[in-house]
C-alpha positions as a Markdown table, in Angstrom:
| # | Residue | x | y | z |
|---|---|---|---|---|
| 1 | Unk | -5.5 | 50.2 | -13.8 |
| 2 | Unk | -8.6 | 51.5 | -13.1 |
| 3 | Unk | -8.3 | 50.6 | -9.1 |
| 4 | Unk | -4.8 | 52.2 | -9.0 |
| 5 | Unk | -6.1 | 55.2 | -10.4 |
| 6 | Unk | -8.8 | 55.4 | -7.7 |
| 7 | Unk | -6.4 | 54.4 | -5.2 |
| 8 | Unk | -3.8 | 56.8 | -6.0 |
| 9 | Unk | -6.9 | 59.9 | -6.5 |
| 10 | Unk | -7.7 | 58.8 | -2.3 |
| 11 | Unk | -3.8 | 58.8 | -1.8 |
| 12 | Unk | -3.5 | 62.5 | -2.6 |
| 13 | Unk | -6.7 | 63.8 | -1.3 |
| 14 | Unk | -5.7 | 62.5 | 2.0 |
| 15 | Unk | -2.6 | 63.9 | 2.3 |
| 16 | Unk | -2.9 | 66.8 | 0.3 |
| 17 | Unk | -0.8 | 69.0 | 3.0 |
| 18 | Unk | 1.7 | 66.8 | 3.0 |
| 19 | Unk | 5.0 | 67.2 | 0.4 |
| 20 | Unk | 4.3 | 64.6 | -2.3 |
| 21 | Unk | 6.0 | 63.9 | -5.5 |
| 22 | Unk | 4.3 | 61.7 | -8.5 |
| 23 | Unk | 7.3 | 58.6 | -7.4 |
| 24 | Unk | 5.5 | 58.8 | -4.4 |
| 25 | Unk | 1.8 | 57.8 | -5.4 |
| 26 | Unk | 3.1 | 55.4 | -8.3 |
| 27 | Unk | 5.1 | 53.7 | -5.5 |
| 28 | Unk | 2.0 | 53.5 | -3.5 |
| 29 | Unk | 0.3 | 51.7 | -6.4 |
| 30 | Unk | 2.9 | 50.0 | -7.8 |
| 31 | Unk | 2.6 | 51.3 | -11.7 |
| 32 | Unk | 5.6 | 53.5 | -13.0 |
| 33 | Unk | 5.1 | 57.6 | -12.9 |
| 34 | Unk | 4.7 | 57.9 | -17.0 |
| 35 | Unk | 1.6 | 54.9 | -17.1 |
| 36 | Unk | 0.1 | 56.2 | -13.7 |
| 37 | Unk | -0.1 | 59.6 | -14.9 |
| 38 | Unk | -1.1 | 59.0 | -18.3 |
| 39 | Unk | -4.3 | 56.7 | -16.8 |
| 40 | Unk | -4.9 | 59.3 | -14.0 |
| 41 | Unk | -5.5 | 62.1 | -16.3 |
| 42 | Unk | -7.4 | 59.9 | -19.0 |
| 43 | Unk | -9.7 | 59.1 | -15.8 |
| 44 | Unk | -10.1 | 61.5 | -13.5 |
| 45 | Unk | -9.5 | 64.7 | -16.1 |
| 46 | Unk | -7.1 | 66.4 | -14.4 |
| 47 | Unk | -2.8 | 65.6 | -14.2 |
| 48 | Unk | -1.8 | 64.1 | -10.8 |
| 49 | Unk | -0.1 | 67.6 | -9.8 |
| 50 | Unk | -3.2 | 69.3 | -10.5 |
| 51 | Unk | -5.7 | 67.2 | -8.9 |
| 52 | Unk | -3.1 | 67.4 | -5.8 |
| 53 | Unk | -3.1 | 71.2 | -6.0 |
| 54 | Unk | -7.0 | 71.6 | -6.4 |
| 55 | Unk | -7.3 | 69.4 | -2.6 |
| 56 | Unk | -4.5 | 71.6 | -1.6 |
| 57 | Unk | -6.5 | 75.0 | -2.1 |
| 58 | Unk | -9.9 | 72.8 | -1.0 |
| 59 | Unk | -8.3 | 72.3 | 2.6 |
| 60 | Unk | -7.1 | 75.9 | 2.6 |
| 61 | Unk | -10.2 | 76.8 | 2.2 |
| 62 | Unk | -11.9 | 75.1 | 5.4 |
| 63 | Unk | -9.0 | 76.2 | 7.2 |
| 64 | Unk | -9.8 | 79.9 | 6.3 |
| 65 | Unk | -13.4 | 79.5 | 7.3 |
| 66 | Unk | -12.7 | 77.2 | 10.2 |
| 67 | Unk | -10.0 | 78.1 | 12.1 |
| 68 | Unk | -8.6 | 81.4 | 12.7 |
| 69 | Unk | -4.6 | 80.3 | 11.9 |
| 70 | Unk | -3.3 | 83.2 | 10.0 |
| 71 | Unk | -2.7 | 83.0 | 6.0 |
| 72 | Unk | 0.3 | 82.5 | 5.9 |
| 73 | Unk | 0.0 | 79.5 | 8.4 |
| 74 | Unk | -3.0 | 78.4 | 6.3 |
| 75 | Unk | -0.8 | 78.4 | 3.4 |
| 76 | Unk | 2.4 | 76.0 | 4.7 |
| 77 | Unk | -0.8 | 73.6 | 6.3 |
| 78 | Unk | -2.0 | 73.2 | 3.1 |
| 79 | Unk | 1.1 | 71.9 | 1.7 |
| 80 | Unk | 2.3 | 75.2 | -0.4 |
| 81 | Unk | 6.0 | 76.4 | 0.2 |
| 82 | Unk | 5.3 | 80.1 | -0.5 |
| 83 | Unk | 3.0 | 82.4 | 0.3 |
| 84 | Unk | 3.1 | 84.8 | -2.8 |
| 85 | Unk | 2.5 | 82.2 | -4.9 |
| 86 | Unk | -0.1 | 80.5 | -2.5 |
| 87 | Unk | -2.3 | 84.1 | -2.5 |
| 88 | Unk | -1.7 | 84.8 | -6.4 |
| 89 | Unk | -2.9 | 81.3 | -7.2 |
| 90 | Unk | -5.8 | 81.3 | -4.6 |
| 91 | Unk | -7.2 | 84.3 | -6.1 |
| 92 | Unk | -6.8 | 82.7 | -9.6 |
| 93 | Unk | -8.7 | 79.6 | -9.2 |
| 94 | Unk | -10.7 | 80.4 | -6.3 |
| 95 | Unk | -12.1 | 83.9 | -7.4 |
| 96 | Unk | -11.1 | 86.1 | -4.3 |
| 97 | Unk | -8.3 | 86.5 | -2.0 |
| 98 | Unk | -7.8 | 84.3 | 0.8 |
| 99 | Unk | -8.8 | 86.9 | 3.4 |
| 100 | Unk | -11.6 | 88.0 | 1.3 |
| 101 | Unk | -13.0 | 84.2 | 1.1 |
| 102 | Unk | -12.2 | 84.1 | 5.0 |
| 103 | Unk | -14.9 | 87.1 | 5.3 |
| 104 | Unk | -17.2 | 85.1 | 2.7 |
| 105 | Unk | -19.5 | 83.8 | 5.5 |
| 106 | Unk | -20.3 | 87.2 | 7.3 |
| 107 | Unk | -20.7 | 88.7 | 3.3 |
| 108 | Unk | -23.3 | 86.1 | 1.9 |
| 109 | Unk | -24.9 | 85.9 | 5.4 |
| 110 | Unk | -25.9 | 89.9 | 4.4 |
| 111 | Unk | -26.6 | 89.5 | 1.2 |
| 112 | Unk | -27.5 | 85.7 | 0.1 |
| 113 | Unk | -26.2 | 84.5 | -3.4 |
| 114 | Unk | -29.9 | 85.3 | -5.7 |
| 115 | Unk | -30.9 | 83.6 | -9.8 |
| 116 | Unk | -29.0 | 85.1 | -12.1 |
| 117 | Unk | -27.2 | 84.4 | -15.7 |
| 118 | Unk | -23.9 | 86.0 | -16.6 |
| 119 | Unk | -23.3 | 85.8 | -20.2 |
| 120 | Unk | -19.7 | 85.7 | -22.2 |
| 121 | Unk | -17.6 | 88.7 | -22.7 |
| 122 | Unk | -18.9 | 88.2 | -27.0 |
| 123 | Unk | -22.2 | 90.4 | -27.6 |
| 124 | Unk | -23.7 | 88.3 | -30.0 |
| 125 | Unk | -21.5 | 85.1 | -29.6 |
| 126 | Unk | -22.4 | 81.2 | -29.6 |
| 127 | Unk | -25.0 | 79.9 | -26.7 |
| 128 | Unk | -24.8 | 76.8 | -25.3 |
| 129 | Unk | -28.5 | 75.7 | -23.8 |
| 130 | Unk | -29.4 | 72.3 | -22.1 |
| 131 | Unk | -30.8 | 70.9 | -18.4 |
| 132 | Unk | -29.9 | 70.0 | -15.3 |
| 133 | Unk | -31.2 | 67.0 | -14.0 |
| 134 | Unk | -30.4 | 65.9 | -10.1 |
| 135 | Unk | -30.1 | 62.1 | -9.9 |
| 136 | Unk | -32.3 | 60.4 | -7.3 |
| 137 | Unk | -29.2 | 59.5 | -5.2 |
| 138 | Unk | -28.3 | 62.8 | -4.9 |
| 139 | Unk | -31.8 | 64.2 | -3.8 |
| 140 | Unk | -31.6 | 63.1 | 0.0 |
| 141 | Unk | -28.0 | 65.6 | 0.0 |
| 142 | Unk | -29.1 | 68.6 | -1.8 |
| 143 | Unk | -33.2 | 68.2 | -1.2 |
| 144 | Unk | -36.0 | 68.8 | -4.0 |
| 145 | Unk | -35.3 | 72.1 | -5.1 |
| 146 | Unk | -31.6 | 72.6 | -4.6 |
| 147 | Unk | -29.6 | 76.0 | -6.1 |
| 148 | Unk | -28.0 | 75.0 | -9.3 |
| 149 | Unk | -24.6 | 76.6 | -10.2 |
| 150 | Unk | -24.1 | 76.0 | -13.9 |
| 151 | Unk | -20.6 | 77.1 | -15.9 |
| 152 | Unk | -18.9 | 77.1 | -18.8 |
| 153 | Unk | -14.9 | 76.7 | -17.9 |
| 154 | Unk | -11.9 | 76.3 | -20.3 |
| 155 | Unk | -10.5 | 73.5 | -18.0 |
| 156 | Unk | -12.1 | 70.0 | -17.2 |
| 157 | Unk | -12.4 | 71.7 | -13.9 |
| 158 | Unk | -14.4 | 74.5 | -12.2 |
| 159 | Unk | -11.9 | 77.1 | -11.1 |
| 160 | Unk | -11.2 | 80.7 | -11.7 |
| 161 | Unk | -14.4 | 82.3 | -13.5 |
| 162 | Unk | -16.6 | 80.8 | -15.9 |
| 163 | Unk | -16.6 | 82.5 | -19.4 |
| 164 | Unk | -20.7 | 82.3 | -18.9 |
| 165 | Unk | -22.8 | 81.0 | -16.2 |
| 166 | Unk | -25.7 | 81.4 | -13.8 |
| 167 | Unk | -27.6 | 80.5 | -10.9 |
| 168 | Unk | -30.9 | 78.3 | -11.1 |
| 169 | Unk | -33.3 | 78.7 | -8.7 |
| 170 | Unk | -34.0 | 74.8 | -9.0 |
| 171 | Unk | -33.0 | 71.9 | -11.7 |
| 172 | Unk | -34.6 | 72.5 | -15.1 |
| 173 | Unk | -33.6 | 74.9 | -18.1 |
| 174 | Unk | -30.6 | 77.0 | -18.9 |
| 175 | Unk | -28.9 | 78.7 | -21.3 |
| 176 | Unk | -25.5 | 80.8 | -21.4 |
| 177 | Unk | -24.8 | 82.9 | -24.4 |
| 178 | Unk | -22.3 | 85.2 | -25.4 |
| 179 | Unk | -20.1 | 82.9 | -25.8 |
| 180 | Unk | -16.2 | 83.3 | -27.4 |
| 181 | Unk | -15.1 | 80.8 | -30.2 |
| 182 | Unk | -13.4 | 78.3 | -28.1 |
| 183 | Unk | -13.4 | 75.0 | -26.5 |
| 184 | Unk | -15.2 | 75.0 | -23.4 |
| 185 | Unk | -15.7 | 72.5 | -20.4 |
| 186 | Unk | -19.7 | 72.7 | -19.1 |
| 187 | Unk | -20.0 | 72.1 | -15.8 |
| 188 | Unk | -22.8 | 72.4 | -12.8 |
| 189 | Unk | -23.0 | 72.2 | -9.2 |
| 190 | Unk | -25.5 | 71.3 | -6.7 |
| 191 | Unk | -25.9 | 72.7 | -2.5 |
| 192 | Unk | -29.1 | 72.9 | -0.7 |
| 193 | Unk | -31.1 | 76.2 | -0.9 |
| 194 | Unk | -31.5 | 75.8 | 2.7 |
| 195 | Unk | -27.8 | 75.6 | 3.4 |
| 196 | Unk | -26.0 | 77.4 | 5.5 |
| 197 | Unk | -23.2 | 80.0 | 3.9 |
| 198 | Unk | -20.1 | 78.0 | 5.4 |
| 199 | Unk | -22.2 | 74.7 | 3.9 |
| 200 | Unk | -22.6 | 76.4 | 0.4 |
| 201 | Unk | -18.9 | 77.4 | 0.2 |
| 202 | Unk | -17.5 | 73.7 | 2.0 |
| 203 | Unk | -20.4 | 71.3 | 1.3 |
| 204 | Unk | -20.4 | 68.0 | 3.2 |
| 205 | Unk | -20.7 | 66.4 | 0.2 |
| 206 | Unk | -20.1 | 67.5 | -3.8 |
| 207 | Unk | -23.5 | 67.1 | -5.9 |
| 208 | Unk | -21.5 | 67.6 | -9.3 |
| 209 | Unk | -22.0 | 66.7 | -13.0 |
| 210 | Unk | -20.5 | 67.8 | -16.1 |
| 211 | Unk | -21.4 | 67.7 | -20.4 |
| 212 | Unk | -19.6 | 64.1 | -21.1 |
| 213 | Unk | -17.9 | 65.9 | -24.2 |
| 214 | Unk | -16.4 | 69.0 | -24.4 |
| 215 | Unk | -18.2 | 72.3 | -26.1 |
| 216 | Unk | -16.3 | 73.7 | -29.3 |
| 217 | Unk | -17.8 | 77.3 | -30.3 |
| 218 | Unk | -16.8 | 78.0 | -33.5 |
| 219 | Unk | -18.2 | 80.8 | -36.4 |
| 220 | Unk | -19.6 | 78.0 | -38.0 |
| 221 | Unk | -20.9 | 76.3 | -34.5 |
| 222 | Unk | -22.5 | 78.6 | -32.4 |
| 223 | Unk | -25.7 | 76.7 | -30.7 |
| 224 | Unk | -25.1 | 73.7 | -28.7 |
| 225 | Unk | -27.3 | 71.9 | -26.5 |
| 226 | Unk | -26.2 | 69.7 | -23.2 |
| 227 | Unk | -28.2 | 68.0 | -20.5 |
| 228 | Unk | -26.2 | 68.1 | -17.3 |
| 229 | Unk | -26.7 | 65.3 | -14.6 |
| 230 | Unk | -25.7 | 65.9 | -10.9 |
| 231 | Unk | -24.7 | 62.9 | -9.0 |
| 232 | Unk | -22.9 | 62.5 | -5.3 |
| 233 | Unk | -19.3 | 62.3 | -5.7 |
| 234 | Unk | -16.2 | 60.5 | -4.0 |
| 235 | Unk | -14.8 | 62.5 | -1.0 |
| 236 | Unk | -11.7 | 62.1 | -3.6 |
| 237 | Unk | -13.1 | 63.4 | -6.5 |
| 238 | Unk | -11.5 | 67.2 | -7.9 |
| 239 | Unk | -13.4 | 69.6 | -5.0 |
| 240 | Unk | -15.1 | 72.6 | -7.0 |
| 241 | Unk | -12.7 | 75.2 | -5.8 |
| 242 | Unk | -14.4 | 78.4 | -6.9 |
| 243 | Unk | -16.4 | 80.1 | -4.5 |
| 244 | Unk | -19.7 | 79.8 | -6.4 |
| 245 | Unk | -22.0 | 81.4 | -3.9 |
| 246 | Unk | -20.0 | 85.0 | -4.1 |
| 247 | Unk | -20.6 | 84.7 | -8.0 |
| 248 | Unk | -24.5 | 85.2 | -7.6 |
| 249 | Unk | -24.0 | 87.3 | -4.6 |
| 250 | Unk | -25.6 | 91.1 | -4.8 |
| 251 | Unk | -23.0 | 92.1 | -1.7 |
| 252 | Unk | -20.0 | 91.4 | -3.5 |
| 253 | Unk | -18.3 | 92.4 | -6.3 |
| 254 | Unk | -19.7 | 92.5 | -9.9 |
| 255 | Unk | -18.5 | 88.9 | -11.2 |
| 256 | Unk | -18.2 | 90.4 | -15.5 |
| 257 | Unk | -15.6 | 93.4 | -14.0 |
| 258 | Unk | -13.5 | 90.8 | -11.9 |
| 259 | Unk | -13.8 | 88.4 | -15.1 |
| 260 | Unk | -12.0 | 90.7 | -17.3 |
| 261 | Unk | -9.3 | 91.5 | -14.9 |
């Protein structure tokens, strides 16, 4: 199962603007709908529609940043049907609109993403600490002292905002606090600190790692501790779909006022 999984994760990333439907990709594997989307989610953490949807908004994306086709055009390319809903949900898991991420290059070019940590919304709230470690096979794709994006989400995915992050100057030592009771997904991201902005908003490849378990804050629970490691992933794996960069950015808008809107 574990080869139709991967096949079916390479089926929809490659024809994400296309018009699928789950019969589709189980056809293409051969396992009923209800077993191959019951193994998909158990191994790649996401549903099928979802993981379909995140390489949807990825190629919308680098069509927004690398061609000038207009949004709505962007939107029908990508595989979405409407546009209102195509903007609304851009902005949602993205973190700006698609003609503000479009202007993202000229933005972060001005005013480069810097170190910072964000904390949660909860003065006084549960802090979740750890490491990030870069594994050697990454290294060659992000370099020795790559900038570290490091989040906590309430999805096993990293889109919309996180409810606490930061920016690490290099791998090493973190720690977000302020923290809500909740569970919580902890999550990190790799680019090279000599990147380009279009190659820090669309890298080449994703460097990206996450806490094996998930993070439950609770009155009684409020210090954790994960290590993070960052590894090279599949072309097919679930794209990080928030535009990390303009989180740490000082020429864009404050990331705790957006958060709470």
């Amino acid at each position: 199962m574990e080869t139709a999984v991967v096949e079916a994760a390479r089926f929809l990333s490659s024809r994400a603007g296309e018009r699928l439907k789950l019969a589709d990709v189980a056809d293409h594997v051969g396992y009923s709908p209800f077993h191959l989307a019951r193994a998909f989610e158990a191994r790649v953490g996401v549903p099928p529609g979802r993981f379909l949807a995140a390489h949807r908004f990825q190629l919308a994306k680098r069509l927004l940043i690398e061609t000038d086709e207009k949004v709505v055009d962007v939107c029908f390319a990508a595989g979405f049907s409407s546009l209102g809903s195509f903007t609304s949900r851009f902005g949602s898991v993205v973190g700006t609109s698609p003609a503000a991420f479009r202007r993202l290059p000229d933005v972060l070019a001005d005013a480069p993403p810097e170190p910072l940590t964000v904390p949660g919304r909860l003065e006084g709230g549960g802090t979740v600490s750890g490491r990030v470690v870069i594994a050697p096979s990454a290294a060659p794709v992000v370099g020795t002292v790559p900038l570290v994006y490091v989040g906590l989400f309430g999805r096993r995915a990293a889109t919309g905002f996180p409810v606490s992050g930061a920016l690490l100057a290099e791998p090493g030592e973190f720690v977000l606090s302020g923290v809500p009771p909740g569970l919580y997904f902890l999550l990190a991201s790799a680019v090279p600190s000599r990147a380009d902005v279009v190659e820090q908003l669309l890298p080449a490849q994703s460097v990206v790692g996450g806490a094996p378990e998930p993070v439950e804050v609770t009155a009684s629970s409020r210090r954790h501790r994960r290590d993070v490691l960052l590894d090279v992933q599949a072309q097919w794996w679930t794209p990080v779909l928030v535009a990390l960069p303009r989180l740490a950015s000082p020429g864009t808008q404050d990331w705790r006022s957006l958060r709470g809107s």
